[in-house]
MDAnalysis code that builds the backbone (N, CA, C; Angstrom):
import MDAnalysis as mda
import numpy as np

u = mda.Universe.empty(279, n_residues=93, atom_resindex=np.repeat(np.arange(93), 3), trajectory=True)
u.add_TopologyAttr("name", ["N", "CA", "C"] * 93)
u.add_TopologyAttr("resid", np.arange(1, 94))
u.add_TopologyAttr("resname", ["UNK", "UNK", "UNK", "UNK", "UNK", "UNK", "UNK", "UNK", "UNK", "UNK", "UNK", "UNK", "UNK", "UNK", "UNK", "UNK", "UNK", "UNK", "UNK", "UNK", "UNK", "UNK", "UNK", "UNK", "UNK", "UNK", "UNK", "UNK", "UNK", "UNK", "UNK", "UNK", "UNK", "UNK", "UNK", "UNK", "UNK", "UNK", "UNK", "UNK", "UNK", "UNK", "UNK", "UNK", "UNK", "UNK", "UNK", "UNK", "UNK", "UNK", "UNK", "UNK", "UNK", "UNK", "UNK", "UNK", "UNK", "UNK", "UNK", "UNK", "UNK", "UNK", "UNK", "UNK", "UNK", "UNK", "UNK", "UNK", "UNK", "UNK", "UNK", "UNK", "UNK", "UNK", "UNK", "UNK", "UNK", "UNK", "UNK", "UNK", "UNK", "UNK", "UNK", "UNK", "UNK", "UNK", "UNK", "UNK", "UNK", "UNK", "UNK", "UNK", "UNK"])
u.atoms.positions = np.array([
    [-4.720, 8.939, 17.961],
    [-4.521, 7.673, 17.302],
    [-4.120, 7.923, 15.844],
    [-3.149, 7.579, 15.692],
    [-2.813, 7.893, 14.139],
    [-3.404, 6.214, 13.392],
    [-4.389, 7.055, 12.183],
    [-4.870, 6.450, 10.906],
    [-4.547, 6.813, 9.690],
    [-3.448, 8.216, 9.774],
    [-3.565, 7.868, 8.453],
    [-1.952, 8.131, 8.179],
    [-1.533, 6.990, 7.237],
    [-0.051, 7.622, 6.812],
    [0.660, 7.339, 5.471],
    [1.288, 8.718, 5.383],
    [1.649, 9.255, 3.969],
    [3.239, 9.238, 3.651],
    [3.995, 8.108, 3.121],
    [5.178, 8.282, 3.049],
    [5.868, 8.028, 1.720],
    [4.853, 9.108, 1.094],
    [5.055, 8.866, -0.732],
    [6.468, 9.295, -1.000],
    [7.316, 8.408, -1.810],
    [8.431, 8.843, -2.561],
    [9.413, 9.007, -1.260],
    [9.487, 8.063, -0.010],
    [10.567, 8.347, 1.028],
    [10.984, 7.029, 0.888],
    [12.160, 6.905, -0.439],
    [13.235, 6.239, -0.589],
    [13.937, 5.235, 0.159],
    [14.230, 6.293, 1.336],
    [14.731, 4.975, 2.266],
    [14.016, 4.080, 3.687],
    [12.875, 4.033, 3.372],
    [11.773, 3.825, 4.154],
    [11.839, 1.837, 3.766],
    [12.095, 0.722, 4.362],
    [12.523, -0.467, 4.319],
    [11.488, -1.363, 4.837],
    [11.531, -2.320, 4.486],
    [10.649, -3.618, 5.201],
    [10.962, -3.157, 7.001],
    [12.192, -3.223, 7.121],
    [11.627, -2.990, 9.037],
    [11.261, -2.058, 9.305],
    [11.358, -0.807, 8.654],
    [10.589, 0.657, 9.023],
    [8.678, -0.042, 8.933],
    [8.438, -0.966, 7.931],
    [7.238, -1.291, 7.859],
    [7.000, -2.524, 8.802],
    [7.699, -2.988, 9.384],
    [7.708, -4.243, 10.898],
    [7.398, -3.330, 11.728],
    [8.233, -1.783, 12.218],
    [8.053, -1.343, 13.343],
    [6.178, -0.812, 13.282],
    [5.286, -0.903, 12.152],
    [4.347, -0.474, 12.201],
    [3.345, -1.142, 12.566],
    [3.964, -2.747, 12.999],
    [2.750, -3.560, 13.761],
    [1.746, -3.994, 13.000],
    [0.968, -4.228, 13.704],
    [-0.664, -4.181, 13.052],
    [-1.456, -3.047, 13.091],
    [-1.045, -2.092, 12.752],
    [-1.732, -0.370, 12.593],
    [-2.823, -0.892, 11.338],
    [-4.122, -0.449, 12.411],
    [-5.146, -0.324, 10.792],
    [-5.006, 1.003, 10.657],
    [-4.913, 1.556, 9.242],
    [-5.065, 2.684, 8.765],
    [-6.595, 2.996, 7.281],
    [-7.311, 4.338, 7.619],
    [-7.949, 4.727, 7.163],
    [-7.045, 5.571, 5.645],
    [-6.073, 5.983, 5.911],
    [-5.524, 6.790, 4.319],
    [-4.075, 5.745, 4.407],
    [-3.535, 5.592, 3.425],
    [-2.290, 4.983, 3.309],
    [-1.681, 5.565, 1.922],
    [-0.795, 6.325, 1.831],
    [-0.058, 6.867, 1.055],
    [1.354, 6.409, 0.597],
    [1.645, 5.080, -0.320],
    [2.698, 4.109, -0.772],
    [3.206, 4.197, -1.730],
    [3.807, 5.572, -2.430],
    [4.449, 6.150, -3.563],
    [5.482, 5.919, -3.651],
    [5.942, 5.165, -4.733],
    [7.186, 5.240, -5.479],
    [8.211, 4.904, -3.963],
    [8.254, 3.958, -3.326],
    [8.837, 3.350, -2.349],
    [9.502, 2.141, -2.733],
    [11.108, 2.344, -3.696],
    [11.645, 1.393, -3.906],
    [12.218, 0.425, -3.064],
    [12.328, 0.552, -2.102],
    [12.925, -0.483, -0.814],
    [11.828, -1.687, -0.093],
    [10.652, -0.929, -1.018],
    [9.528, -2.270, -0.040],
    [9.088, -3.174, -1.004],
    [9.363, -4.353, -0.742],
    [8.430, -5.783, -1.502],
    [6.836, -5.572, -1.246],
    [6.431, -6.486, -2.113],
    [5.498, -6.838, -2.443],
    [4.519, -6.917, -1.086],
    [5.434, -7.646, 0.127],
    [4.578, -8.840, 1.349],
    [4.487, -7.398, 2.107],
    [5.651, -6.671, 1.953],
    [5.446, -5.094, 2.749],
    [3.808, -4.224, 2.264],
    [3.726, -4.415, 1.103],
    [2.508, -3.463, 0.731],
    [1.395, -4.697, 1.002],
    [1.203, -5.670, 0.991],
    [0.334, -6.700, 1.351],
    [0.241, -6.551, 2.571],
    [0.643, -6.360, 4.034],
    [0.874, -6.622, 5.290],
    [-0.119, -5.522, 5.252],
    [0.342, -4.149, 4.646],
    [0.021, -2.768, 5.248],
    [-1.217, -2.620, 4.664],
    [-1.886, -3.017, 3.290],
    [-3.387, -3.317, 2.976],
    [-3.994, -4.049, 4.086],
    [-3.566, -5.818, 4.536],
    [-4.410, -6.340, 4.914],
    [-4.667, -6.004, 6.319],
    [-3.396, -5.703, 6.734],
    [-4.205, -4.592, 7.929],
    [-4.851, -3.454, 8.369],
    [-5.549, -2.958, 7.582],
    [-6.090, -2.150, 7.036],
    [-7.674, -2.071, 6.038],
    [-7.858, -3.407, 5.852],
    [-8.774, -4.010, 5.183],
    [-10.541, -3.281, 5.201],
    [-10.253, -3.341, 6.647],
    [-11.728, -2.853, 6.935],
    [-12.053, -1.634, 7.109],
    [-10.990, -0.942, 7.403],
    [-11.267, 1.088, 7.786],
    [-10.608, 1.498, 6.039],
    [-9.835, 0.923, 5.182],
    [-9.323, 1.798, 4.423],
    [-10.056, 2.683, 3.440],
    [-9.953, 3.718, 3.292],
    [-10.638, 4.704, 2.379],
    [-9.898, 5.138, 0.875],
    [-8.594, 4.983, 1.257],
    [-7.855, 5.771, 0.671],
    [-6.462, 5.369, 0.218],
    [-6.113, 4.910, -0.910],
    [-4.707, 4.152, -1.361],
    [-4.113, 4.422, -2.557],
    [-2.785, 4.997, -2.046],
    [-1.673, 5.308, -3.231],
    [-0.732, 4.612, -3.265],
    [-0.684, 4.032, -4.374],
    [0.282, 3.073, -4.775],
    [1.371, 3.083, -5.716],
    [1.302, 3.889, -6.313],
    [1.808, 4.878, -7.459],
    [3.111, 4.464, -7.599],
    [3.749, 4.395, -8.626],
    [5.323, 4.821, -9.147],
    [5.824, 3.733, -8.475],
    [5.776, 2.518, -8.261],
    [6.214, 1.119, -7.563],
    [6.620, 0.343, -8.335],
    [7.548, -0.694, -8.041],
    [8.212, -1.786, -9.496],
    [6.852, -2.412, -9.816],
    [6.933, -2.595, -11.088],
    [5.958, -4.113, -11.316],
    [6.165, -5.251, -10.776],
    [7.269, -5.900, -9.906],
    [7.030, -6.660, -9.467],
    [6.444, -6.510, -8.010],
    [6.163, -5.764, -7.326],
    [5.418, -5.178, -5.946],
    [4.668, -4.975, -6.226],
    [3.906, -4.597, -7.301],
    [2.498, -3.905, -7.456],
    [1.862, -4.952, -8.374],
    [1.084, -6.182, -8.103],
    [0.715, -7.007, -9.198],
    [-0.614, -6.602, -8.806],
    [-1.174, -8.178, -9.612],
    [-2.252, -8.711, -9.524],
    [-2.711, -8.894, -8.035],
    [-2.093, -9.888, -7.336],
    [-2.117, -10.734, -6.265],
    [-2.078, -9.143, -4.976],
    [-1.602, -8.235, -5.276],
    [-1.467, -7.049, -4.418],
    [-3.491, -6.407, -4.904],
    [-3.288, -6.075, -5.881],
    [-4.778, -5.838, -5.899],
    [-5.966, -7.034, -5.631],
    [-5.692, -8.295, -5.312],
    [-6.627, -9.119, -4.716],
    [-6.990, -8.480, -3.393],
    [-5.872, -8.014, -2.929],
    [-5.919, -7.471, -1.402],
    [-6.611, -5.745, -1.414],
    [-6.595, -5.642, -2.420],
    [-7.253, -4.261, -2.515],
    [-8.641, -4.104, -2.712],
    [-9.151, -5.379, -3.624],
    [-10.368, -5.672, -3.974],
    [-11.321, -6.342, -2.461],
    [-10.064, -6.530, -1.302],
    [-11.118, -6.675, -0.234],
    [-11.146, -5.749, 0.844],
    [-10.963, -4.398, 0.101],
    [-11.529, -3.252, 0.789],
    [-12.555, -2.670, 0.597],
    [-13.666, -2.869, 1.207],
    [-15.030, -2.045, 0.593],
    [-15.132, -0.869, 1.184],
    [-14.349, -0.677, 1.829],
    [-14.715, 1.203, 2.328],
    [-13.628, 2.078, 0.997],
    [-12.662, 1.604, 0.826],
    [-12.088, 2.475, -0.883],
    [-12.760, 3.516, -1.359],
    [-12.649, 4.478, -1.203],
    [-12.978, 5.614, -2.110],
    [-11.930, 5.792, -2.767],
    [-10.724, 6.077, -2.755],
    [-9.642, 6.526, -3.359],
    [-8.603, 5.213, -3.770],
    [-8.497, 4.866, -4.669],
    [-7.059, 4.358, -4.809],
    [-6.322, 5.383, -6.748],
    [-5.014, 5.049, -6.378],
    [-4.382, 5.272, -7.456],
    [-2.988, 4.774, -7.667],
    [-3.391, 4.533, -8.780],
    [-2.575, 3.612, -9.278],
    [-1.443, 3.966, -10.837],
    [-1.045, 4.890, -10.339],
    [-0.095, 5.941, -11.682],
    [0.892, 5.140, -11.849],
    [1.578, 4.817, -13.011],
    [2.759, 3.970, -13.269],
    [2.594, 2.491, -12.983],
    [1.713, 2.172, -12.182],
    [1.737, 0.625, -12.193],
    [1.440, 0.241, -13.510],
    [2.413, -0.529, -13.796],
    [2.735, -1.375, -15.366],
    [2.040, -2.567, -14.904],
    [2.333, -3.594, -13.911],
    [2.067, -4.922, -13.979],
    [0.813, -5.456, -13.739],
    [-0.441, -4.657, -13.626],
    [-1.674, -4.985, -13.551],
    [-2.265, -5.170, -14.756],
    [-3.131, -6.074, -14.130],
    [-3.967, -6.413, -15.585],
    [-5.329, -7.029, -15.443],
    [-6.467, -6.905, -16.231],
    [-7.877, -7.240, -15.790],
    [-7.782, -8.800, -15.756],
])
């Protein structure tokens, strides 16, 4: 059963590469510097994921994909041990 997946900095990786992934809950999710995915793409792949996730890289993403409203969805992961968040500009307390 694959849980965990890592597709930091793979460029041409698109909203339907992230459709063909269903409702996969994942335990690690690795979302680096992935200019081709919106915002609802990294929202889909948190909230399905909500309850097993441990582990989240988010890194090197536009400010407009990586807000506030994206970390609401992060803040309802209580299994999180890991997130990081390098280069995100558009967050804020």
């Amino acid at each position: 059963m694959l849980n965990s997946l890592h597709i930091n900095f793979c460029s041409e990786v698109t909203s339907a590469g992230i459709d063909f992934l269903g409702k996969k809950e994942f335990v690690e999710l690795g979302l680096a510097s992935l200019p081709n995915l919106k915002g609802e793409d990294f929202s889909r792949l948190i909230s399905n994921s909500v309850e097993k996730l441990t582990y989240l890289n988010i890194s090197f993403n536009g400010s407009k994909e990586v807000s506030n409203a994206i970390m609401v969805k992060v803040g309802m992961c209580l299994n999180l041990n890991t997130l990081i968040l390098t280069g995100c500009e558009n967050i804020s307390d």
